[in-house]
TORKOL-4160 file (C-alpha; in steps of 0.2 Angstrom, whole numbers, padded with zeros to 4 digits, m for minus):
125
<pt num="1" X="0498" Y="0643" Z="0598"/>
<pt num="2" X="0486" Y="0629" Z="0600"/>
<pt num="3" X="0469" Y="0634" Z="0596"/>
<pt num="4" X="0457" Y="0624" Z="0608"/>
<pt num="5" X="0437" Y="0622" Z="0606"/>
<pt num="6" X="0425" Y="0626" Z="0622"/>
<pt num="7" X="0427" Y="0608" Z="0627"/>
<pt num="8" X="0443" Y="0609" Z="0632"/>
<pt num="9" X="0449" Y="0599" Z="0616"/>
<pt num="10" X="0461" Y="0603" Z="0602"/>
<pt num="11" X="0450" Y="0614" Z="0589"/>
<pt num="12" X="0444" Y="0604" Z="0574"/>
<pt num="13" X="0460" Y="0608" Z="0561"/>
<pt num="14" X="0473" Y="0601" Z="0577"/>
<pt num="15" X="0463" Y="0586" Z="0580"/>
<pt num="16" X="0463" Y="0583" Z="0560"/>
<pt num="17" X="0480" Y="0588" Z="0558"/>
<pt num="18" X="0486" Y="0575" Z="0573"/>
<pt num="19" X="0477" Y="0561" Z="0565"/>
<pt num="20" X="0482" Y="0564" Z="0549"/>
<pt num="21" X="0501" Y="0563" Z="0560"/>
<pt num="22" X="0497" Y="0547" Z="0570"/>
<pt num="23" X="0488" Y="0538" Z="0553"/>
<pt num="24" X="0495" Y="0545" Z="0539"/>
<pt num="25" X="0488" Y="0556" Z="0526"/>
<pt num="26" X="0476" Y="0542" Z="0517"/>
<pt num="27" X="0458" Y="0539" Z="0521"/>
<pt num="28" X="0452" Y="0527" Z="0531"/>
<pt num="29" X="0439" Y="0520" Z="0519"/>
<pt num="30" X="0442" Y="0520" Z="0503"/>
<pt num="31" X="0462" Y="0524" Z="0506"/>
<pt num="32" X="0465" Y="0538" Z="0493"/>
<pt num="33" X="0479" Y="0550" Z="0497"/>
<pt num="34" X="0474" Y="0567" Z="0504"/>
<pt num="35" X="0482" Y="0580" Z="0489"/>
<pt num="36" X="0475" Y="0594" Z="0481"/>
<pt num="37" X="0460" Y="0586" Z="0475"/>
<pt num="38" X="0455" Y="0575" Z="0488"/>
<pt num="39" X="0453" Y="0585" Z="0505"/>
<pt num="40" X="0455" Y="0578" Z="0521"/>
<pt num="41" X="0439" Y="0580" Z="0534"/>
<pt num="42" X="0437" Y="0575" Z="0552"/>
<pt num="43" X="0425" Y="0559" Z="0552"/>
<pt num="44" X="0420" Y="0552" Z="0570"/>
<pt num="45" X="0417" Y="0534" Z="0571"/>
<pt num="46" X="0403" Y="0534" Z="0585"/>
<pt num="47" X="0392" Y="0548" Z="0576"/>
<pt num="48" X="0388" Y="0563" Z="0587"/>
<pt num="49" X="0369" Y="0557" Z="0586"/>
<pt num="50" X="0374" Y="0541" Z="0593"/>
<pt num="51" X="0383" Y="0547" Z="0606"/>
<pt num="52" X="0400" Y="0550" Z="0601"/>
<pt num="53" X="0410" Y="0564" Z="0607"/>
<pt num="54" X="0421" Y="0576" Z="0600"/>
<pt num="55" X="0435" Y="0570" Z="0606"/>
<pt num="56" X="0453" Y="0566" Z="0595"/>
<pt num="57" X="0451" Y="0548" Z="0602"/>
<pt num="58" X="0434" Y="0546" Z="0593"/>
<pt num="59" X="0440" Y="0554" Z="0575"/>
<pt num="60" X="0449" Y="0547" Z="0559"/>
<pt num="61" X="0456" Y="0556" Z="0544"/>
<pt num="62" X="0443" Y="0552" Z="0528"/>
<pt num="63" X="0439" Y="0560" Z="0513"/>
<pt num="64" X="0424" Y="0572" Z="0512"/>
<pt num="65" X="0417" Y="0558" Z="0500"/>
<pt num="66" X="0416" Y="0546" Z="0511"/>
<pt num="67" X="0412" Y="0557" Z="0526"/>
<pt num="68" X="0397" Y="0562" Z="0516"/>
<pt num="69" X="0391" Y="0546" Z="0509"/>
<pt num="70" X="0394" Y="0538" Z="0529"/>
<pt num="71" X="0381" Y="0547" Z="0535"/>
<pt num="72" X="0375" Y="0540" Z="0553"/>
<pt num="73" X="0381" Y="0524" Z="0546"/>
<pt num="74" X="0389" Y="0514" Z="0562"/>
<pt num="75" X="0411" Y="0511" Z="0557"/>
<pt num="76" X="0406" Y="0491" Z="0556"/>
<pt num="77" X="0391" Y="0493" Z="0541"/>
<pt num="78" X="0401" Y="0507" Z="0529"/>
<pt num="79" X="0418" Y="0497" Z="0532"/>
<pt num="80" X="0409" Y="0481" Z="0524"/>
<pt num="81" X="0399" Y="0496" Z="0511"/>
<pt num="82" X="0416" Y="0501" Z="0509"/>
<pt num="83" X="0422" Y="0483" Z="0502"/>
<pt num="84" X="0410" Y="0477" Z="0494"/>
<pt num="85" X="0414" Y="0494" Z="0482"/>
<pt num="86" X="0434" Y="0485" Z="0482"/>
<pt num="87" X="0441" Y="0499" Z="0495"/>
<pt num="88" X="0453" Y="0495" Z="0505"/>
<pt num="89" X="0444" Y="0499" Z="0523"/>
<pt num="90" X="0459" Y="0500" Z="0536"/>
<pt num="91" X="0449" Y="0489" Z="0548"/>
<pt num="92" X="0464" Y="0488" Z="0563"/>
<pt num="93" X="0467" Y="0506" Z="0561"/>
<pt num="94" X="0446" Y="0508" Z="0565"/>
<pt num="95" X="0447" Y="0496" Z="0580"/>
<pt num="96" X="0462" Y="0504" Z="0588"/>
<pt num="97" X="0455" Y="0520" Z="0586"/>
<pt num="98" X="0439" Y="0515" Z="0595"/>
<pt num="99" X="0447" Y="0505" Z="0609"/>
<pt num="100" X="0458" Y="0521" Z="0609"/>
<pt num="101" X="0441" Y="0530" Z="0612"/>
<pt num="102" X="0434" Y="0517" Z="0624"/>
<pt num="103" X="0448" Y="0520" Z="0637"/>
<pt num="104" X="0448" Y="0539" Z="0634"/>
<pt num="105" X="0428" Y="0537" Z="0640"/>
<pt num="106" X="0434" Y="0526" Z="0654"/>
<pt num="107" X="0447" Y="0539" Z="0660"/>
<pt num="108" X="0436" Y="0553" Z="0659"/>
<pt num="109" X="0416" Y="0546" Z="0661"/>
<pt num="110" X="0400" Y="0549" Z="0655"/>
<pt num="111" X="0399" Y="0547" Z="0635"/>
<pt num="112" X="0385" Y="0531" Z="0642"/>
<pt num="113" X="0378" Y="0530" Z="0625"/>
<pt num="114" X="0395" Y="0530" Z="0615"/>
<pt num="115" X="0400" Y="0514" Z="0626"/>
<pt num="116" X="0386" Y="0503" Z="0618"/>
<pt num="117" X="0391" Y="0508" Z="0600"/>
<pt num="118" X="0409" Y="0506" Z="0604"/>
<pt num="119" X="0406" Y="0486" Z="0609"/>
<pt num="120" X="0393" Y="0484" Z="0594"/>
<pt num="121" X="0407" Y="0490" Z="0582"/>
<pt num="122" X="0423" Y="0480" Z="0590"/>
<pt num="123" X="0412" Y="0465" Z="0589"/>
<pt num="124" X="0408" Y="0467" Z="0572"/>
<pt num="125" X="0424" Y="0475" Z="0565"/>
């Protein structure tokens, strides 16, 4: 039975769990392995306070470090963060996920502020 969140949405651990599915079970910073000591959390590349929805289309599997130390931080600015510390920063996976999330936002609407965070970042990443 698939849980589903009031948006209509997988809830947070199915999203997690088919990204994990569809990208592998490493982070998409600094690319550690998800195990026992490195837990897997839902990170969503346009921040919710810049716009970015909820939505599978809009999240990558990272660790809770990174999550964490992200912040607000747009994908563009902690990618290059995350190699100038010698991380591996899986930029194509970033850039399909947000063109992923830019033609969710076309086939649905709305989202008018995630639209301009989406273009910055593919420019820059």
């Amino acid at each position: 039975m698939e849980l589903m969140s009031t948006s209509g949405e997988p809830a947070r651990a199915e999203r997690l769990a088919e990204r994990m599915a569809r990208d592998g079970a490493a982070c998409v910073w600094c690319g550690r392995e998800f195990g026992r000591l490195v837990r897997p959390t839902t990170d969503h590349l346009v921040p919710r306070v810049k716009g970015g929805p909820s939505w599978l289309e809009n999240e990558v599997a990272a660790c809770g470090r990174c999550n964490r130390a992200r912040g607000h931080r747009g994908a563009a600015d902690w990618a290059d963060e995350c190699e100038r510390l010698g991380w591996p920063v899986d930029r194509a996976r970033l850039a399909g996920t947000l063109r992923e999330l830019s033609a969710a936002i076309e086939a649905r609407g709305g989202q008018r502020r995630a639209r301009a965070q989406i273009a910055s970042q593919l420019r820059r990443l």
